[in-house]
TITI-797993 format. One record per residue (C-alpha): residue number from 1; z negated, y negated, x negated. Coordinates in nm, 2 decimals. Each point is the difference from the previous one (the first is absolute). Layout:
N
<NUM; <Z; Y; X>>
...
//
This chain:
463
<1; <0.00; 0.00; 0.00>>
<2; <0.11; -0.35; -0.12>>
<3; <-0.28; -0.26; 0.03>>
<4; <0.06; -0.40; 0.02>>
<5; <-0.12; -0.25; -0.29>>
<6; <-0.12; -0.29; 0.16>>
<7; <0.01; -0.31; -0.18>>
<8; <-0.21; -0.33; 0.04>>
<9; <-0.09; -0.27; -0.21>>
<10; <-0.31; -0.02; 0.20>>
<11; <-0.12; 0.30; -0.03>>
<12; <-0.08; 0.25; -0.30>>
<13; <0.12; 0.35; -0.01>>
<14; <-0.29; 0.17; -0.03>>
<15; <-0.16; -0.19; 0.33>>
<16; <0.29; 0.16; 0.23>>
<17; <-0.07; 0.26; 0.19>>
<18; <0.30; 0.18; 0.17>>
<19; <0.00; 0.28; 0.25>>
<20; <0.32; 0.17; 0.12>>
<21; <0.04; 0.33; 0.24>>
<22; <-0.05; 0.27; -0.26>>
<23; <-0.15; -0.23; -0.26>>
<24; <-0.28; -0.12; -0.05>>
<25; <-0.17; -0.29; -0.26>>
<26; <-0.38; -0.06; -0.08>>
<27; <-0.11; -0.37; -0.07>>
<28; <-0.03; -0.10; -0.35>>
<29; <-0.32; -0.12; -0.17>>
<30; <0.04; -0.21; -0.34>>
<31; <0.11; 0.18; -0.27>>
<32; <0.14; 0.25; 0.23>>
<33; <0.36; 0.08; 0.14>>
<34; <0.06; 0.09; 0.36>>
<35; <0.09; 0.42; 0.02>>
<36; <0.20; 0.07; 0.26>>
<37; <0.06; 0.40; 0.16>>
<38; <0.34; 0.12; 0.07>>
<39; <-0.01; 0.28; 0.31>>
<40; <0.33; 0.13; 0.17>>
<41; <-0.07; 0.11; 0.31>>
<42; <0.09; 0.46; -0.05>>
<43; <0.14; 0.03; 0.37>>
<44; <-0.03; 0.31; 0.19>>
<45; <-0.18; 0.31; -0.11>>
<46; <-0.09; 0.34; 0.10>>
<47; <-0.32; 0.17; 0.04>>
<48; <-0.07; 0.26; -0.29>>
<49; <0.28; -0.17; -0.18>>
<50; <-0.19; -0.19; -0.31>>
<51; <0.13; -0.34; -0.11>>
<52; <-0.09; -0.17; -0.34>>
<53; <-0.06; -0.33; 0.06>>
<54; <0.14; -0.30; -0.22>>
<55; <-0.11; -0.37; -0.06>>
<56; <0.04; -0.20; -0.26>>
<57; <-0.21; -0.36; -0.17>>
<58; <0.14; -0.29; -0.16>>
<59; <-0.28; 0.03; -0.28>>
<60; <0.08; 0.39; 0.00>>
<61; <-0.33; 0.09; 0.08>>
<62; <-0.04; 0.35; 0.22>>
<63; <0.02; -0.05; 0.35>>
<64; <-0.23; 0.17; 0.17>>
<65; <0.02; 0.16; 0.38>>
<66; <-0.15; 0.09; 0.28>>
<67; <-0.03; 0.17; 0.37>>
<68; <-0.11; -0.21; 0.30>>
<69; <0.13; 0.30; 0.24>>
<70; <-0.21; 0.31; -0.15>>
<71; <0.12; 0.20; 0.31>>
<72; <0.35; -0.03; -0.05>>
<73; <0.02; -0.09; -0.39>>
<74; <-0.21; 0.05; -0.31>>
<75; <0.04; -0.09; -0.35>>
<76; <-0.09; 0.09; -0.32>>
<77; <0.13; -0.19; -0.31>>
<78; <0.35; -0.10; 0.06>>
<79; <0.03; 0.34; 0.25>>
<80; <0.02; -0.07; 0.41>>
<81; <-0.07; 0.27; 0.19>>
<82; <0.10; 0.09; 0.34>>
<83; <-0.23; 0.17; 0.21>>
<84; <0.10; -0.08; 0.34>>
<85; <0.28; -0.21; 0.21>>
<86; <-0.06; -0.37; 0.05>>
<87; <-0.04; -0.33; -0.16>>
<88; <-0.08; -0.01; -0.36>>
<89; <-0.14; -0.30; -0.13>>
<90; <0.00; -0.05; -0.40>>
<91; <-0.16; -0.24; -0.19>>
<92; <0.08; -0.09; -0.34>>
<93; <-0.23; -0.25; -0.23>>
<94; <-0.05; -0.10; -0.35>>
<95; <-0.30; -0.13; -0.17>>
<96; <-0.06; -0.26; -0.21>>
<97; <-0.04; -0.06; -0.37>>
<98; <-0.02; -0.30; -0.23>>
<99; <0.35; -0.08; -0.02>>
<100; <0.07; 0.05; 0.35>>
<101; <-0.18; -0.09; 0.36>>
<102; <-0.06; 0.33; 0.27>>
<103; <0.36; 0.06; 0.17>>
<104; <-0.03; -0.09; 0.41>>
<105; <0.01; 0.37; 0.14>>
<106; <0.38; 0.12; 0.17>>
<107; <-0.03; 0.22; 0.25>>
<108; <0.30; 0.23; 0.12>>
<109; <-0.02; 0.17; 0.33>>
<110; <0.27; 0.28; 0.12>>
<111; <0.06; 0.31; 0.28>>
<112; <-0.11; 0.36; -0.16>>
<113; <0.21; 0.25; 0.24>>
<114; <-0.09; 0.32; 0.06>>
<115; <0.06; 0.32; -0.21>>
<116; <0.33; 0.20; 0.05>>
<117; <-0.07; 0.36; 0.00>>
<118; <0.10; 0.20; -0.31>>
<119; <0.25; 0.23; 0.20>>
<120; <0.14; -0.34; 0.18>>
<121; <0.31; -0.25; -0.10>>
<122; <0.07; -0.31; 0.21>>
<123; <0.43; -0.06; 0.02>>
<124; <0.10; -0.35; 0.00>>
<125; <0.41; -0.12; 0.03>>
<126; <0.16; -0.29; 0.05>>
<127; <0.25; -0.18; -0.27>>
<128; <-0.01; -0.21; -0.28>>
<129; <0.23; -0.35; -0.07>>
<130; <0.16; 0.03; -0.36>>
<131; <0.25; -0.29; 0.00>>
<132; <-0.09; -0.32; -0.14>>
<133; <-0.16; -0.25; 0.22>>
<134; <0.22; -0.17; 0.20>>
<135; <0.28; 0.25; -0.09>>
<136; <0.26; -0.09; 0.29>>
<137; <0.04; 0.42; 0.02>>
<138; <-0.34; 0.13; -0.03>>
<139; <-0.02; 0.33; -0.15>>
<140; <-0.30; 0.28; 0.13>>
<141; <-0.15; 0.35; -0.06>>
<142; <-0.17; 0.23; 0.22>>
<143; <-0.33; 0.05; -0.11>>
<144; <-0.27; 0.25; 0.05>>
<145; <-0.38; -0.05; -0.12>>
<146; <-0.27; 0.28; -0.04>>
<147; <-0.36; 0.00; 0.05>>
<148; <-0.20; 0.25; -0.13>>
<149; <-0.39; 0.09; -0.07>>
<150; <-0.19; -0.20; -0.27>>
<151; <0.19; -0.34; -0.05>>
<152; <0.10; -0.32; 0.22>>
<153; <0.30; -0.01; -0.19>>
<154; <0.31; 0.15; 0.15>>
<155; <0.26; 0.15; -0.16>>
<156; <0.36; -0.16; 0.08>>
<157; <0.36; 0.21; -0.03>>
<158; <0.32; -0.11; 0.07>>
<159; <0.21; 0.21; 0.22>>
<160; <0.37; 0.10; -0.14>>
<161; <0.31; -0.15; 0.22>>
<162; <0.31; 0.08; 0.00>>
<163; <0.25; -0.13; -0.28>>
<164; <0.16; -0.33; 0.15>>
<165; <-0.25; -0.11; 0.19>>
<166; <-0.20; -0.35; -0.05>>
<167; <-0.29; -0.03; 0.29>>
<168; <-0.18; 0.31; 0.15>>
<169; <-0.31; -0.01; 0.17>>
<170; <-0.26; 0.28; 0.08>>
<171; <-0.11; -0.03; 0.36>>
<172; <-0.22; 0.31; 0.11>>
<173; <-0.12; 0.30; -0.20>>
<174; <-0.19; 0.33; 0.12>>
<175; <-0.14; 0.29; -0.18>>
<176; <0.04; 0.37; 0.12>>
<177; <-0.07; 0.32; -0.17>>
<178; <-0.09; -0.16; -0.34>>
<179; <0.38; -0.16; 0.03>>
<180; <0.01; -0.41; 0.05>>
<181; <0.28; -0.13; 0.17>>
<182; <0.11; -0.35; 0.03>>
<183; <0.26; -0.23; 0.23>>
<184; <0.18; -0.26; -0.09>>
<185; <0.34; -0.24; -0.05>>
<186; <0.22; 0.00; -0.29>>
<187; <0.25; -0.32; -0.05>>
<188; <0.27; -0.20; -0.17>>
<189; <0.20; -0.26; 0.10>>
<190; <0.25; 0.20; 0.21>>
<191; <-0.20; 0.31; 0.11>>
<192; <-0.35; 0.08; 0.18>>
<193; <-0.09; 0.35; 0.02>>
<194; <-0.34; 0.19; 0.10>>
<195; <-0.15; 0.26; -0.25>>
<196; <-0.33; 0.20; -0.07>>
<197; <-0.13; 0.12; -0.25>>
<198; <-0.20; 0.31; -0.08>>
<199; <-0.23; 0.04; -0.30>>
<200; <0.17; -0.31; -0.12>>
<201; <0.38; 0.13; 0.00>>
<202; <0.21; -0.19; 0.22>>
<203; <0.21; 0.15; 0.28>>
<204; <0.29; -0.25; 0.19>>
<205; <0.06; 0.05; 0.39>>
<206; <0.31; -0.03; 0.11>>
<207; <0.05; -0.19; 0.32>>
<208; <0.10; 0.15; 0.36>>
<209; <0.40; -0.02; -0.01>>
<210; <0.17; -0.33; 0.08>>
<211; <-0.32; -0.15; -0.19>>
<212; <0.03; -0.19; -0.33>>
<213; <-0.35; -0.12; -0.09>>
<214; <-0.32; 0.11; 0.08>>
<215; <-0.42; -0.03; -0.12>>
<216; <-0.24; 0.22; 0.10>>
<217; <-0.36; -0.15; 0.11>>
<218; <-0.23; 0.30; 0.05>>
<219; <-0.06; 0.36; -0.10>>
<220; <-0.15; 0.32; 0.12>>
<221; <-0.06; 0.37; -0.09>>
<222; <-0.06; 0.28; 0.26>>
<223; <0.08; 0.39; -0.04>>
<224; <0.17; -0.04; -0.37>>
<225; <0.21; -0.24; 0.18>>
<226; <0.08; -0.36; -0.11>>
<227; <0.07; -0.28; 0.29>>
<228; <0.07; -0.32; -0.14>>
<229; <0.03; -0.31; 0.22>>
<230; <0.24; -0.33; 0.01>>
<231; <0.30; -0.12; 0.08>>
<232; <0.40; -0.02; -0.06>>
<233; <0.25; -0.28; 0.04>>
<234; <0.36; 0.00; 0.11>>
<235; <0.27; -0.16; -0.21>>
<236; <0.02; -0.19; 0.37>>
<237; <-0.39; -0.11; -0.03>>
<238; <-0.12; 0.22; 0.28>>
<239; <-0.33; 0.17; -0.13>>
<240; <-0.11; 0.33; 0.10>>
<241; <-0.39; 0.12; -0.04>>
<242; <0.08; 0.36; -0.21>>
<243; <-0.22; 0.31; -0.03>>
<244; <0.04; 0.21; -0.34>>
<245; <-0.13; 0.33; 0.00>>
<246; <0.05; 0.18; -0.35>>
<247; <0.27; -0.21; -0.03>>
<248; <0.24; 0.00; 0.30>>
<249; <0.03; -0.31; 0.18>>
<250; <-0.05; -0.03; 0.39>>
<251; <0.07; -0.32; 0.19>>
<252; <-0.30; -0.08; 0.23>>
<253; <0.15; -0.16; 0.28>>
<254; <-0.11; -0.32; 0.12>>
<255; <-0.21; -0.01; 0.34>>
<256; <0.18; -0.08; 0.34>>
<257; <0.13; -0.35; -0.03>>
<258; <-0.03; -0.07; -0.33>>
<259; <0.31; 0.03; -0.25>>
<260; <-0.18; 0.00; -0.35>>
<261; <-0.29; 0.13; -0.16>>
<262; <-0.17; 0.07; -0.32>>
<263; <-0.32; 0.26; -0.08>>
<264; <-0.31; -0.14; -0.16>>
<265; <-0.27; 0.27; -0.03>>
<266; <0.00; 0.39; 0.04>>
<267; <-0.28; 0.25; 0.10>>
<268; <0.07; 0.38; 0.05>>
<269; <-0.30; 0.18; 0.24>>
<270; <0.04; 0.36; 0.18>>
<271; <0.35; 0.06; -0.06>>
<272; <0.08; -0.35; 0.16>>
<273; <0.12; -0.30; -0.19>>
<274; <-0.09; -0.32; 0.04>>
<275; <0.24; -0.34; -0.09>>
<276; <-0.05; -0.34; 0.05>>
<277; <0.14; -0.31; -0.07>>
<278; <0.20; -0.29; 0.15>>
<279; <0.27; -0.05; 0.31>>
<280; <0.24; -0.27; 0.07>>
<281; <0.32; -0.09; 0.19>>
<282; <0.29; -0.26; -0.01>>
<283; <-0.25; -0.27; 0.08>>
<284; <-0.23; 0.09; -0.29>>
<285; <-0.26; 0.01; 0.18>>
<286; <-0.25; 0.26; -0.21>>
<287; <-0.24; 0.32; 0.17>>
<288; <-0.26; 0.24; -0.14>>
<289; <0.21; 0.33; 0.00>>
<290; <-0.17; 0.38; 0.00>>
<291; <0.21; 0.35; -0.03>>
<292; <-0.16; 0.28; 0.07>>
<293; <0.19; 0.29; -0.15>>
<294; <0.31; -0.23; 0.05>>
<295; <-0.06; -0.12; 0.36>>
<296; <0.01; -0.41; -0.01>>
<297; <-0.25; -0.22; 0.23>>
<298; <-0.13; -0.32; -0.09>>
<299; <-0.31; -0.06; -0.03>>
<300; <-0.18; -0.24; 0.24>>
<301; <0.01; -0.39; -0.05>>
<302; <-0.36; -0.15; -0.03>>
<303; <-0.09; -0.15; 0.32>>
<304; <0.15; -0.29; 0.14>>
<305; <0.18; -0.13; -0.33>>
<306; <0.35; 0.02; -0.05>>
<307; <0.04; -0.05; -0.35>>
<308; <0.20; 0.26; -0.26>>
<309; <-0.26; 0.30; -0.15>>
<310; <0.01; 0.27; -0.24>>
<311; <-0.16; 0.34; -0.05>>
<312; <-0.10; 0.03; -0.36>>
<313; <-0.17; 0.30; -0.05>>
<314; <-0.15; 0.33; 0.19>>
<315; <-0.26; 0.32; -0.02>>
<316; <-0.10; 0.25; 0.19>>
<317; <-0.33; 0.12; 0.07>>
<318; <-0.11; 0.30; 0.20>>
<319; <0.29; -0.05; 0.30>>
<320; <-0.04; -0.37; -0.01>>
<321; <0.29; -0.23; -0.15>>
<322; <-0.11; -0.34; -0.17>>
<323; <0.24; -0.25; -0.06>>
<324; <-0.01; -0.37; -0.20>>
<325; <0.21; -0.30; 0.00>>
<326; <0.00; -0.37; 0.12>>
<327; <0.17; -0.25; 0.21>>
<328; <0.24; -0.26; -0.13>>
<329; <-0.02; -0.31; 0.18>>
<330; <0.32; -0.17; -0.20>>
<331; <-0.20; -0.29; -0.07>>
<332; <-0.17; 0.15; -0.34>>
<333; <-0.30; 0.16; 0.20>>
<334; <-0.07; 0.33; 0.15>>
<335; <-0.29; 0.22; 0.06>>
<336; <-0.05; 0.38; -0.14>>
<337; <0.00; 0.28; 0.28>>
<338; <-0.09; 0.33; 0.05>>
<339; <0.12; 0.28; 0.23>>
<340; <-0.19; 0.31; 0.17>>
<341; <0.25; 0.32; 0.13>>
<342; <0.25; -0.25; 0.09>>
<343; <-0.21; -0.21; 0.26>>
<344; <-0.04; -0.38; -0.01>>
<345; <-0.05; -0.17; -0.36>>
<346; <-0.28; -0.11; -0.10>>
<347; <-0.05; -0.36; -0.20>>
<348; <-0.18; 0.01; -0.31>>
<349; <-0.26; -0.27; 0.01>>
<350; <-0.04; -0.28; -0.28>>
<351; <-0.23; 0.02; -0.25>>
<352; <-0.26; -0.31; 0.09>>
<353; <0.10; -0.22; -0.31>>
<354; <0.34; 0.00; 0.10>>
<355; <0.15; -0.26; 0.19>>
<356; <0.35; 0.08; 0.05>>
<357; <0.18; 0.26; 0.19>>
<358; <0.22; 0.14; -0.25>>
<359; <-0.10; 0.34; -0.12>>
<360; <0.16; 0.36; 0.03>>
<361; <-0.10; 0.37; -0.03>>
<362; <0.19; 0.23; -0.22>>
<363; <-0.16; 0.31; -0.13>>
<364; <-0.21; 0.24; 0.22>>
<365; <-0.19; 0.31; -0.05>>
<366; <-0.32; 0.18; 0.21>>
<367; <-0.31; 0.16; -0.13>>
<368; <-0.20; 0.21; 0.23>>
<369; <0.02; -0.24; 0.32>>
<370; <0.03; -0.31; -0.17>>
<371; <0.33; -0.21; -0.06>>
<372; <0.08; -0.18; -0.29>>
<373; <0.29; -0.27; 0.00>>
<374; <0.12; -0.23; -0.33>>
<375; <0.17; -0.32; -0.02>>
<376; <-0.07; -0.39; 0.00>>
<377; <0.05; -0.34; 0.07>>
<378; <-0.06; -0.36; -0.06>>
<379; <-0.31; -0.12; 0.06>>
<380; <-0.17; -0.32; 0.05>>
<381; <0.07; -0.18; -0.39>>
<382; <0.39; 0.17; 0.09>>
<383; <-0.05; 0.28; -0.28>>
<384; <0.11; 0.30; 0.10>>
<385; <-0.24; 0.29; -0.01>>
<386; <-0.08; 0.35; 0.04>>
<387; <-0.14; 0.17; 0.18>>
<388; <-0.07; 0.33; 0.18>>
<389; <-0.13; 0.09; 0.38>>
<390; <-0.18; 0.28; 0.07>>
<391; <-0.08; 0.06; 0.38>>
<392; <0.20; -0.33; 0.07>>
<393; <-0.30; -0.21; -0.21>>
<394; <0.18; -0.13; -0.28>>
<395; <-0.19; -0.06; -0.39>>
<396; <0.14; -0.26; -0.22>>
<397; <0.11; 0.13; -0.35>>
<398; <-0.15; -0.22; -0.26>>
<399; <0.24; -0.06; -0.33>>
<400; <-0.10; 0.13; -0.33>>
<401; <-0.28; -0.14; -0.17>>
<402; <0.24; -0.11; -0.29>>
<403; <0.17; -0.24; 0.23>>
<404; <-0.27; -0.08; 0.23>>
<405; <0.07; -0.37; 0.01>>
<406; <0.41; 0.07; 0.05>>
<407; <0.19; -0.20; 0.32>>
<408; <0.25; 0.31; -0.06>>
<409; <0.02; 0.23; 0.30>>
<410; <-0.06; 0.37; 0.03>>
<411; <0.15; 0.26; 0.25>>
<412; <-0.10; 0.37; 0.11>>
<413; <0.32; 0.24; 0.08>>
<414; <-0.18; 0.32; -0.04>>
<415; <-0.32; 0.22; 0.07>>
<416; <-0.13; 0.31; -0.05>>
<417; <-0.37; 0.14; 0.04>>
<418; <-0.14; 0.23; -0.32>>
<419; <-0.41; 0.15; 0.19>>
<420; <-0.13; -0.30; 0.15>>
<421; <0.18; -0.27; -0.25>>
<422; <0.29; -0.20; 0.10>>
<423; <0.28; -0.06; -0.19>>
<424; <0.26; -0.28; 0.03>>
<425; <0.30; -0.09; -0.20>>
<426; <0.21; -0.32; 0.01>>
<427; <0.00; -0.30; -0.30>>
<428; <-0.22; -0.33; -0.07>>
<429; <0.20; -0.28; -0.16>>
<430; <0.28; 0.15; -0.13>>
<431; <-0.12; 0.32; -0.10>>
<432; <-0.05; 0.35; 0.19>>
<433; <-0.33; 0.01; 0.05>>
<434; <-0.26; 0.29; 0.18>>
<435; <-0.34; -0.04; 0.19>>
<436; <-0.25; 0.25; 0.06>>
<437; <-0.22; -0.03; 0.34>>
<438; <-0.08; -0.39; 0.01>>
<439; <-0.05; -0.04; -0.38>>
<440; <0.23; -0.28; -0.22>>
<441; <0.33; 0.13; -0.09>>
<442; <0.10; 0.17; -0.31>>
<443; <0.33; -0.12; -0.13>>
<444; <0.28; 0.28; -0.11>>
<445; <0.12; 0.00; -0.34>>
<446; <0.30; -0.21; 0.01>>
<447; <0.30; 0.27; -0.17>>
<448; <0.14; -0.07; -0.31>>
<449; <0.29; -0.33; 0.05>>
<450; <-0.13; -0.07; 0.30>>
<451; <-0.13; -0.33; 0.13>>
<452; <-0.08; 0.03; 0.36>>
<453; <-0.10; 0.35; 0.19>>
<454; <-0.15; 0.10; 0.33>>
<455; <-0.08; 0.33; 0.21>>
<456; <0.16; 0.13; 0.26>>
<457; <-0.19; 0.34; 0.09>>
<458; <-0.32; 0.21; -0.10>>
<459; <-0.08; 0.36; 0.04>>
<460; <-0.31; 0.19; -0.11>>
<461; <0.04; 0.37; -0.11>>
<462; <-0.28; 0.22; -0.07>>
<463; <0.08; 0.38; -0.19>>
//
């Protein structure tokens, strides 16, 4: 950290005192300079994961720390331990000598998430940007992050494209039988196509015939079979929601009324297989969509608005079939929904901070009879910011603790629960970031070349 000489005739330099976020300065006696502590704030950490702390003095005395949180944190030397999840609040001081006054004590306080069992890995995707800033064609690569037992730090690979392509994205990833499988879009400037891959080797899907481009949104396994998700474009702009299974391409046809359609999210359950995803017609006026092994309704409008909406994600739980998404007023606001077996959606409420009504609902998932939705919205200051609902009461994500003070927004896409800890993925600034339960965020290694980054879906396996 770079501190600020300040200069006065007025006033001798071993009078000033100076006291900056992560720094802090004793006051001087005569004869003695002012010492001053140094104290980065360490971000995120994990419980049973050790982290060795680091300060540093401008006399280069030994900076000395300690716990103010025994039940979360303790330390010993330079050694922070982490004995349970919460806040851990670090102090870090320096003492005195003849040469130099006492250092004013910096304290450093940030979320401790809970333990990830030894036999579990959290799955992260999403892409990373790799052209220069303000590129005019922006180059990407699909990512995928792992989280494993013992460290906060995930461990970031880039997933292989095919040769010719510039832009890709991964967009939803499960994990089945030890395999993981991921969805997502490969691109140049001429061609779109949708791809997975498995174990990190990509595989291209060719489009329905009469299609030239095409993406693929969501992914499923069921019965050693592989369903993928998306959609396909005509050379004539008409877009068709498509269904891959191991490959082979089915158009979903669009429900009664509507001429165009695309597939957002796929969940297989019983032998039956669940789509949805977005409706239109020549006026362009947008619906939720749901297939049900290939039969098209749409879902129903939220009461008494007659705005645009989308269906964004979808799980099934013991018979009953959850669905998220939100309402597009055209005006830059909208409200995040939710859907129950088909019958009238539900509207997400606003957290209380929040001011405005421009929010959405993207991921969902269901543990025993709780549901779990992920998104955001802009709140009251007009930062976006995410967040995640579970039984329609939403929690407010709060950013990293190494950004605390950032206007930059944040966003949740996906969720996924691991025992009774919640996990959500999405970005804060401009880099992907993940949350656990209502802790700060923990940013994602940015990849190598890469200068902006953000999630797009999580997925917890356990062997």
């Amino acid at each position: 950290m770079k501190h600020l000489g300040l200069f006065f005739s007025f006033l001798a330099i071993p009078s000033l005192a100076l006291l900056v976020s992560g720094c802090g300065g004793g006051t001087s006696s005569v004869g003695q300079a002012v010492q001053f502590i140094t104290f980065d704030n360490p971000g995120t950490q994990t419980v049973g994961a050790p982290l060795t702390l680091s300060a540093t003095a401008n006399s280069g005395l030994a900076v000395s720390f300690a716990s103010t949180t025994p039940g979360v944190c303790t330390v010993s030397g330079t050694t922070a331990t982490f004995g349970a999840a919460g806040t851990c609040t670090i102090d870090a001081s320096v003492a005195g000598n003849g040469t130099y006054t006492a250092a004013s004590q910096v304290t450093q306080s940030f979320t401790v998430n809970p333990a990830i069992g030894p036999t579990t890995t959290i799955y992260i995707v999403g892409e990373a940007i790799t052209s220069s800033p303000g590129a005019a064609d922006e180059t990407s690569a699909p990512e995928e992050w792992q989280l494993k037992s013992g460290s906060p730090t995930a461990t970031a690979t880039p997933l292989s494209v095919p040769s010719g392509m510039t832009a890709s994205t991964a967009n939803a990833i499960v994990v089945s039988g030890g395999n993981v499988y991921v969805a997502g879009t490969v691109s140049n400037s001429t061609n779109e196509s949708a791809v997975y891959w498995v174990n990190g080797t990509v595989r291209t899907l060719s489009p329905p015939s009469g299609m030239a481009n095409s993406a693929a949104a969501a992914i499923a396994v069921s019965g050693g079979n592989v369903y993928v998700a998306g959609w396909a474009s005509s050379s004539a702009g008409i877009t068709a929601a498509v269904l891959w299974v191991n490959g082979t391409a089915t158009t979903l046809s669009p429900p009664s009324g509507m001429t165009a359609s695309a597939a957002n999210a796929i969940v297989v359950s019983g032998g039956d297989v669940y789509v949805v995803g977005t409706a239109w017609s020549s006026d362009i006026e947008i619906w939720a969509a749901n297939w049900v092994n290939g039969a098209a309704t749409l879902l129903p409008r939220p009461g008494g608005l007659t705005v645009n909406y989308y269906a964004d994600g979808i799980v099934v739980s013991g018979g009953d079939v959850y669905v998220s998404g939100y309402t597009d007023f055209g005006n830059g606001s909208g409200t995040a929904v939710s859907w129950a077996n088909s019958g009238w959606a539900t509207t997400l409420p606003l957290p209380s901070s929040w001011m405005l009504e421009d929010y959405k609902a993207n991921g969902i998932t269901v543990s025993g009879s709780d549901v779990y939705a992920a998104g955001g919205g802009v709140n009251n200051v007009g930062s976006t910011t995410a967040t995640y609902w579970v039984n329609d009461t939403p929690t407010i994500l709060p950013m990293p603790s190494t950004m605390p003070n950032s206007s930059a927004g944040s966003y949740a896409d996906g969720i996924a629960i691991s025992g009774s800890d919640v996990y959500v993925a999405g970005y804060a600034g401009q880099t992907a970031a993940y949350w656990v339960n209502d802790g700060a965020g923990t940013l994602l290694p940015m990849p190598s070349g890469a200068h902006k980054s953000w999630a797009n879906a999580i997925t917890v396996s356990t062997q």
